[in-house]
N, C-alpha and C positions, 0 to 999 in steps of 0.2 A: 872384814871382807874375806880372807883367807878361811875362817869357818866355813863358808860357806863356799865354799872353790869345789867339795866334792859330793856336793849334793846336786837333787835336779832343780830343774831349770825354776818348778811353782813353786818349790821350800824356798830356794833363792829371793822369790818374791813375797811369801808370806816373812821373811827375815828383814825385808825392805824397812820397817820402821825403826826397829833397832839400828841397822845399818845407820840412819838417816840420825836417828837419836844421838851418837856416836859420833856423829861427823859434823854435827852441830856445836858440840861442846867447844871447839875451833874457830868458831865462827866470832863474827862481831853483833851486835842486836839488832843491825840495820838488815842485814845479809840474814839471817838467824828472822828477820819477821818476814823477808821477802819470799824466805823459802817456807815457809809457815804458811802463807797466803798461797803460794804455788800446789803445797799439799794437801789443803784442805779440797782445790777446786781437781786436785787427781783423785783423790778418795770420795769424792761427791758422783762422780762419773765413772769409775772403776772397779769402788770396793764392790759395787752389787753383781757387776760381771764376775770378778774375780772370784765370790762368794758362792756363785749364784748354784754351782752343779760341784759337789764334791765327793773323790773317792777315797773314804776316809783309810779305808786297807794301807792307803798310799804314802799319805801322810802325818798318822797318829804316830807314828814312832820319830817324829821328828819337833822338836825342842821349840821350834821359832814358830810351826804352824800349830802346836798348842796354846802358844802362848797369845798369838794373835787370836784362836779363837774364843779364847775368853773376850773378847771385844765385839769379834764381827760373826759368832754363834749366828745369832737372829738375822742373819744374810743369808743364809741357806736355806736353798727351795728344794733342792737335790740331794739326796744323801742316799751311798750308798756304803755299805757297811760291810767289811771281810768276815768270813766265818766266825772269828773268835774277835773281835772288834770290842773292846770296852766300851758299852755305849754311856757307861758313869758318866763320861767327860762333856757327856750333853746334855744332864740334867739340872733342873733350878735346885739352886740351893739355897741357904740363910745367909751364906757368907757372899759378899760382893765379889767377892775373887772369883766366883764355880762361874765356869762359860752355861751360857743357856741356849737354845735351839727350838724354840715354838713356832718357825712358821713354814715349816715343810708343807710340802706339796705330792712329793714324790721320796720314798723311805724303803730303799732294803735294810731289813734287818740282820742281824746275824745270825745262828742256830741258835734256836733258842732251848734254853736248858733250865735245869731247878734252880739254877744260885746267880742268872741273870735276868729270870722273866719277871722279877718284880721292877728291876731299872728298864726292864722294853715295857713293861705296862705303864710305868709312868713318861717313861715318853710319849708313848702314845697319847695319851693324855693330857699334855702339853702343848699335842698339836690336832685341835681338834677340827681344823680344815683340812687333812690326808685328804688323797687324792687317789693315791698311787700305794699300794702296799705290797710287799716281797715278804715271805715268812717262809722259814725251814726245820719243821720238826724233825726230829729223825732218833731221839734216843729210849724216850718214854712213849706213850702212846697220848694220843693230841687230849687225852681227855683230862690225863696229869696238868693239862694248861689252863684249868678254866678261867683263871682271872687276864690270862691271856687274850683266850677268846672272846671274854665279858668286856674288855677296852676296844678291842676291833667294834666290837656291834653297837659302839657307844660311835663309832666312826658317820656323823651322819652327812656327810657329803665326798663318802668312801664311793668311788665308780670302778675301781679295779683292784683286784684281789691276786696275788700269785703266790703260786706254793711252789718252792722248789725242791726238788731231792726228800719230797715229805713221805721216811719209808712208815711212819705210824701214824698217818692219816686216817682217821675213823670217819663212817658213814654219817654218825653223829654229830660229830663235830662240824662235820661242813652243810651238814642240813642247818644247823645253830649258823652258821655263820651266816648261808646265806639268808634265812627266813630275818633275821633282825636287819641286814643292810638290804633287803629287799625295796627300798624305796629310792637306793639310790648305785646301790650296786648295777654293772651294766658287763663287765668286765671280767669272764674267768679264765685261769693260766695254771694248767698242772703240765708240770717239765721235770725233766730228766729223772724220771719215775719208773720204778719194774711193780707193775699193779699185778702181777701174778704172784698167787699166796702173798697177797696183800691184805692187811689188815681191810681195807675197802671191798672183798670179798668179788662176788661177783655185780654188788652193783642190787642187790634185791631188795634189798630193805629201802631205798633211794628211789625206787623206780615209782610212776605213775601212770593210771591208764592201765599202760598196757606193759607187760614183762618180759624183758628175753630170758626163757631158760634155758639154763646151763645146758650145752649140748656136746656131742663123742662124733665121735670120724663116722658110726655109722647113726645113726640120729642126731642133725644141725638142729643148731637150736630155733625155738619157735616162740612166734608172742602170744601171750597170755592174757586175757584181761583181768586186770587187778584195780584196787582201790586207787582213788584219784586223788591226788596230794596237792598240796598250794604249789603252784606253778612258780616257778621265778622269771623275774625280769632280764636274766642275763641276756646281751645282744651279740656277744663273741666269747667261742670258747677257744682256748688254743689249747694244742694237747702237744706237744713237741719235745721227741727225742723219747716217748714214753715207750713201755712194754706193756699189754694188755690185751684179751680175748674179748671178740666182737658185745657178748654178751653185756659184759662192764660198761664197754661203750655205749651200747642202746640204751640199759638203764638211765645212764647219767643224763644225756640230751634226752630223756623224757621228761624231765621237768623244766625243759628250757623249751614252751613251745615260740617265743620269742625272737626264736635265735636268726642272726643277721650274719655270721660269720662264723665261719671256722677253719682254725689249723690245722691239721695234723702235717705236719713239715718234719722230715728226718723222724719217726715214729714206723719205723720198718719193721718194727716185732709187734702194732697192733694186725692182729691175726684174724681177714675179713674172712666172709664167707659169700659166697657168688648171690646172697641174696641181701646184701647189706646196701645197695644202692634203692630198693622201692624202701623199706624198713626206714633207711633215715629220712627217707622224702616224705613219708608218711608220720612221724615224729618232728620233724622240723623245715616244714615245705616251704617257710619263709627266706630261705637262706641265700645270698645274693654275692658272699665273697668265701672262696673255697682257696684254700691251702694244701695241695698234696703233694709239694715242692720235698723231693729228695725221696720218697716211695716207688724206689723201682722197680720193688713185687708188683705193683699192679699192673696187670695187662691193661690192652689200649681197648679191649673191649669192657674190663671192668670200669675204667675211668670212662669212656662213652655211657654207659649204664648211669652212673655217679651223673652227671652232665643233663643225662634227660630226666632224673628223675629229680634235678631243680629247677623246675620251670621260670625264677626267677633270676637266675645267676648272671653277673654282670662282669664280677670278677674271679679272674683263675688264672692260681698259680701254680704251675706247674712243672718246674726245675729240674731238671733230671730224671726225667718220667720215659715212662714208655707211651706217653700220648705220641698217637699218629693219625691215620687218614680216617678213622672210623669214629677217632673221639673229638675229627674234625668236623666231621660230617653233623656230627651229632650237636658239637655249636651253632654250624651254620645254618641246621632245623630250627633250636631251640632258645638259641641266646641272642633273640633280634636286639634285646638292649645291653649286647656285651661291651664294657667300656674298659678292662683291660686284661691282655691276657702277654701271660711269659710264662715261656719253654724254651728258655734257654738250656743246653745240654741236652736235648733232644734231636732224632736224628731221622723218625719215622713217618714225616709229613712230606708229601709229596709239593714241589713249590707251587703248584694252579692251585692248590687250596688255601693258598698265602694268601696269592692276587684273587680270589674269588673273597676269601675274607675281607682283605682292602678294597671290592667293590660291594660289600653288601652290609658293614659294618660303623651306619652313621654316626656311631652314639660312641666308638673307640677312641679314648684318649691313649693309651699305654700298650705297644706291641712291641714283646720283647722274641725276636726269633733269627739271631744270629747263626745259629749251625746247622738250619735247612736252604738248602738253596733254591734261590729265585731266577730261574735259564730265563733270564728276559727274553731272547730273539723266538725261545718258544711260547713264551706267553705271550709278545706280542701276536704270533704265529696263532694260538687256540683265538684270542680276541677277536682278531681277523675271520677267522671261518664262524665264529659266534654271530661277528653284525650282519654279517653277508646271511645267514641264514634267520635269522630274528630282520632282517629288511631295515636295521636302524644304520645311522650314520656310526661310521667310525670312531670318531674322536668323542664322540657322545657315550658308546659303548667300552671306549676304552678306559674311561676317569674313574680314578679312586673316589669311593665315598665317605669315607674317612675323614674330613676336610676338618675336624676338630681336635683332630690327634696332640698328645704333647709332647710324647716322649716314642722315638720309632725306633730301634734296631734290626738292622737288614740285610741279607747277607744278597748282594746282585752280582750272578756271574753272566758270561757272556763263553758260552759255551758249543764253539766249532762240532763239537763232536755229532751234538744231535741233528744239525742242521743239514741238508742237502747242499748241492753248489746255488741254487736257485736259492733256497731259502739265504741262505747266507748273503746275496745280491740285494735282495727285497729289504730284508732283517739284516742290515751290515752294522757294523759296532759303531755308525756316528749315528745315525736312526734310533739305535737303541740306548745310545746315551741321553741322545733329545729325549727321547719315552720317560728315563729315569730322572733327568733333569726338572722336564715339564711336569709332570706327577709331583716332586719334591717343592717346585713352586707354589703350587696349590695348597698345600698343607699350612696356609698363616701362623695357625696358632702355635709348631713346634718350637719348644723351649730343649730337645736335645735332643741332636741327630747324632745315631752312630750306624756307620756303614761300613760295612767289608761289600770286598768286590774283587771277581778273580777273572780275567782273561783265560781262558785255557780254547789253545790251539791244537790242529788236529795233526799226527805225523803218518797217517796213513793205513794207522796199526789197523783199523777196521775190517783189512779185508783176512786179515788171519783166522783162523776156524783151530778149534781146539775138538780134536778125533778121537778123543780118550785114551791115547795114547800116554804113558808116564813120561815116557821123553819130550814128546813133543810138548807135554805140558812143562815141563822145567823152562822147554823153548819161550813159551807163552809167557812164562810169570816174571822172565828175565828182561823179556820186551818190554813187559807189561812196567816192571821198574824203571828202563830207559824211558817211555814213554810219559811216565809221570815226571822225572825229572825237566822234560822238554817239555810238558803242556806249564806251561809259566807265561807270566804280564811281560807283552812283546814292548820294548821302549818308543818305538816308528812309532806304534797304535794301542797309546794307553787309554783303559776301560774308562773308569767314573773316575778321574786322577784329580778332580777340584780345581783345575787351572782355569785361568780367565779363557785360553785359546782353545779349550776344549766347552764352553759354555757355564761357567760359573754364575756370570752374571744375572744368569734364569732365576736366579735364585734368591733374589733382588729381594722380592717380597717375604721374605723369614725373618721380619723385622721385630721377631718374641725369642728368637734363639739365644738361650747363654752357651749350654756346650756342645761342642760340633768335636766328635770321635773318628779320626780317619787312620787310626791307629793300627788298622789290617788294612790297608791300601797302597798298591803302588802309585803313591800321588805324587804329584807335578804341583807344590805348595812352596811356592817363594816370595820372596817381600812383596812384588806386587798382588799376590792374592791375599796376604794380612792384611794389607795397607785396605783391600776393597773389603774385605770380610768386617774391621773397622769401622768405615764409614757408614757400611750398608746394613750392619746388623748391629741396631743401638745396644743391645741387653747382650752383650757376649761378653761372658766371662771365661771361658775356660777352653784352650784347645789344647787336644790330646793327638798324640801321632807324631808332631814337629821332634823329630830324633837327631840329638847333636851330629852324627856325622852327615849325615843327609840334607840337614834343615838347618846349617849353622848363621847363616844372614838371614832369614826368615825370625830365629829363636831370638836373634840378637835387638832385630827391630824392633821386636815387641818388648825387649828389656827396656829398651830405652824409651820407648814411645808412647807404651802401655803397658806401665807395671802393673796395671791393676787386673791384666786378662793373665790366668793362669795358664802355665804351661804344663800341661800331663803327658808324661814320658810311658804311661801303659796305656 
C-alpha cells in the first residue's frame, strides 16, 4: 500500500488487484474464496466504468496501470493519447502478455511521425468501428502519410474527423480523406491552426461551383464560377481557435452543401469581409446552428447580416460578442423557430428585446442572457401601454411564450431609477415579484434555473446636471461612485430572494428542475425553503448559491437529509 501513498487517486485504483493479491496471501481459503466472490461481482459492475474513458498521457508512465492494462485493454471506448504517447502498448501481438485495445469508439491520436505511423495504422486497424477520430500532422507534409490516410478511409463507420495543430495539412489529403469516408463521415474539426502561408493555400484547388478569389485591400475578393466537384456529406464543421482569410473559408464550405452546423468559436484572426454573410448563405443556406462564441471583431451589424442570411437558424451561440439590439432584431424577423440562443458576456441588448423574445419565441428551449438587464417594473410599464393600445386583456398580453424552455439564465433587476413616483406605486417591488414569480411557474419543462437579480434604489442623484465644467464634473463622477455604492439589495424589501414569505411556493409547478443557481442573489434561502424545494421539486439535484457563512443551517440540512442534492459554492 505504501507504493501507492504518492500517486493519484485512479493509479491507486488501477493498483487495486495487486494490492488485493498481496493481502490475500494472509488470508485463510474460506475468507480468500469469500473475497474472490465479492471481486468478481465488483469487476463485473466497475471494470467497464473504470475502463471505459482513458487519458493515457496520464497514466502510461505508471507501472500498476500498465500492468492492469494488459487484462482490461479491450474495456476501452475512450482513448485519448498525449503528444508523444507510445501507442505500441495497445497493439495485438503473438505473445499472450502484449495488452490489446480493438474496441474504441472515440481515439485521439498522438503526432504522428515517420517511426510511429506504422503502430497508429495498425491500430487503426484493430478497431474498425472508430467513431470518433483526433489526428496531428505537423512535421512532414500529410502526403508522407499515406498508409496513414489508406487506414482512416478503411474507417467505415467513421462520423467524425478532427485535425489538430495540422501545420502540413495538404488540399489533397483531405479531399482523399473525405471522398473515401463520404458515406459515413458527417463530422469535420480543423482547430488551433494558422492557415495563412499554409500548405492548404487559399482553398482553390478544393473549391466547387463557385471560387473566392484571392483579393487586396483595394479589390475584395469575388466568386467565380468554376468546375463542380463531388459534394461531401459533412453536417458540421467546427473551425476553432484557427487563423485564416475569408477566401480559404469560402472555398472549403463549398463542398459542404449539407452543412447543418457551424463553429467558428475563439477564431478571431479569420479575417471576414463585409460581404461574407450573403456568400455563406448562398453556399450553405441549410445551416441551423451557428457558433460565433468569443469573435469580438464582429460588429452587431455584421452578426445581424450572418442572422438573416440563415433563414433556417435555430441555434446561436454567441459568447462574448458584440451582438446587440440590431442582431436582435434581426432574430426576432428571421428566427421564428429559434430554440436556443447564448450571449453570455454580452452587454449591448436592450432588456424589451429580452421580454419581446420570451413573448415571441415558442419553439426556445435554452436562453443564456445573464449580463443584460431585465428593469421588470419597466417592462411590465411598456406591456401595459402594449394591451391598452392592441385593446387585449392584460394578463393575456403579458405571458411568456416560451412555455417549453429547459434551461433559462436571467438577469431581473428592479430598478427605482427609471421609474417615476407614480410608476413605482403601480409597478412596486411585490407586483413585480408576482410578474417574475408567475412567468417562472409557467415554464414546466425547466430542468435549470439560473437567476441574478438586483434591487437598486434611487438617492436622488437625478436631479444633478453636468455643465461641462471640469470641476463640476469631478463633482459628478465622485457622486456618481457614492451613488453606486448606496444603490444595493435593501434587507426590509428584498427583490426575487426565493423565500417562502416572499412567494416561492408559485413555483410549485417546476416539477423537471435539477439545478436551481441563485448564486448572484441577495436570497432569503433557509431550511424551510430546502425542505419545500425538496418536496416540491422531485428531479433536483444540485443547488448553487447556499454560501457557508450565509447558508450554514440551510447547507447542513441538506448534508444530512439529502446527500444526494449537490451543493455548488459558484
Amino acid at each position: 500500500m505504501s507504493a501507492c501513498r504518492n500517486q493519484n487517486a485512479s493509479n491507486q485504483v488501477f493498483a487495486l488487484p495487486e494490492i488485493v493479491s498481496t493481502i490475500s496471501r494472509y488470508l485463510d481459503n474460506k475468507t480468500r474464496t469469500v473475497c474472490l466472490r465479492v471481486s468478481k461481482g465488483w469487476s463485473s459492475v466497475w471494470l467497464p466504468i473504470l475502463w471505459h474513458s482513458i487519458d493515457a498521457g496520464w497514466q502510461w508512465a505508471d507501472d500498476a496501470f500498465l500492468s492492469a492494462l494488459r487484462r482490461h485493454g479491450d474495456l476501452i471506448r475512450v482513448l485519448q493519447c498525449g503528444r508523444y504517447d507510445d501507442v505500441r502498448l495497445l497493439l495485438n501481438a503473438d505473445t499472450t502478455s502484449s495488452p490489446t485495445c480493438s474496441n474504441l469508439s472515440v481515439l485521439t491520436l498522438p503526432k504522428t511521425t515517420q517511426v510511429n505511423q506504422a503502430a497508429q495504422v495498425q491500430l487503426l486497424r484493430q478497431n474498425p468501428y472508430l467513431r470518433d477520430l483526433a489526428l496531428t500532422i505537423q512535421d512532414n507534409p500529410s502526403s508522407h502519410y499515406s498508409d496513414l490516410f489508406d487506414a482512416v478511409g478503411e474507417l467505415r463507420f467513421l462520423r467524425r474527423i478532427a485535425f489538430h495543430c495540422n501545420t502540413s495539412l495538404e488540399t489533397s489529403t483531405l479531399e482523399t480523406v473525405l471522398s473515401r469516408c463520404n458515406g459515413s463521415l458527417e463530422e469535420l474539426s480543423l482547430n488551433d491552426t494558422y492557415l495563412i502561408k499554409h500548405p492548404f493555400g487559399s482553398g482553390a484547388e478544393f473549391a466547387s461551383g463557385v471560387l473566392a478569389t484571392p483579393g487586396t485591400y483595394e479589390n475584395p475578393s469575388q466568386d467565380v464560377v468554376t468546375e463542380i466537384k463531388e459534394a461531401f456529406k459533412i453536417q458540421s464543421l467546427s473551425i476553432v481557435r484557427v487563423a485564416c482569410l475569408q477566401d480559404l473559408f469560402l472555398n472549403l464550405i463549398s463542398r459542404f452543401p449539407y452543412l447543418t452546423g457551424l463553429s467558428l468559436a475563439g477564431s478571431e484572426e479569420i479575417y471576414f469581409e463585409p460581404d461574407i454573410a450573403e456568400r455563406l448563405g448562398r453556399r450553405c443556406p441549410k445551416i441551423r446552428n451557428l457558433d460565433i462564441s468569443y469573435r469580438e471583431a464582429m460588429t452587431d451589424d455584421e452578426i445581424a447580416s450572418l442572422i438573416r442570411s440563415l433563414p433556417d437558424l435555430s441555434i446561436l451561440r454567441a459568447t462574448e460578442t458584440q451582438l446587440g439590439d440590431e442582431s436582435m432584431d434581426a432574430i426576432l424577423e428571421k428566427c421564428g423557430q429559434l430554440e436556443e440562443l447564448s450571449m453570455t458576456g454580452t452587454y449591448n441588448v436592450e432588456g424589451h428585446k429580452i421580454q419581446e423574445l420570451l413573448q415571441r419565441s415558442s419553439q426556445l428551449k435554452t436562453l443564456q442572457s445573464s449580463d443584460m438587464e431585465l428593469n421588470i417594473p419597466r417592462i411590465m410599464a411598456d406591456m401595459y401601454q402594449q394591451a391598452a393600445s392592441a385593446g387585449k386583456p392584460l394578463a393575456q398580453h403579458m405571458e411568456w411564450a416560451c412555455r417549453g424552455i429547459e434551461v433559462l439564465d436571467l438577469r431581473l433587476d428592479y430598478d427605482q431609477c427609471s421609474l417615476s413616483e407614480d410608476e413605482r406605486t403601480v409597478y412596486s417591488i411585490v407586483r413585480a415579484r408576482h410578474f417574475v414569480y408567475d412567468q417562472l411557474s409557467r415554464l414546466t419543462k425547466l430542468r435549470r434555473l439560473s437567476i441574478s437579480a438586483h434591487l437598486i434604489v434611487t438617492t436622488g442623484l437625478s436631479d444633478i446636471e453636468d455643465d461641462g465644467d471640469e470641476e463640476d464634473g469631478n463633482v459628478v463622477d465622485s457622486l456618481s461612485t457614492q451613488q453606486e455604492k448606496e444603490d444595493t439589495a435593501v434587507d426590509d424589501d428584498l427583490w426575487v430572494d426565493f423565500s417562502l414569505r416572499s412567494g416561492l411556493a408559485t413555483l410549485a409547478p417546476l416539477k423537471n428542475l435539477r439545478v436551481l443557481d441563485v448564486g448572484d442573489i441577495h436570497h432569503a434561502i433557509g431550511v424551510p425553503e430546502v425542505e419545500w424545494m425538496c418536496q416540491n421539486w422531485p428531479c433536483l439535484r444540485e443547488i448553487s448559491g447556499l454560501y457557508e457563512d450565509s447558508c450554514e443551517e440551510a447547507r447542513a440540512w441538506l448534508c444530512q437529509h439529502k446527500p444526494g442534492i449537490e451543493i455548488g459554492d459558484e
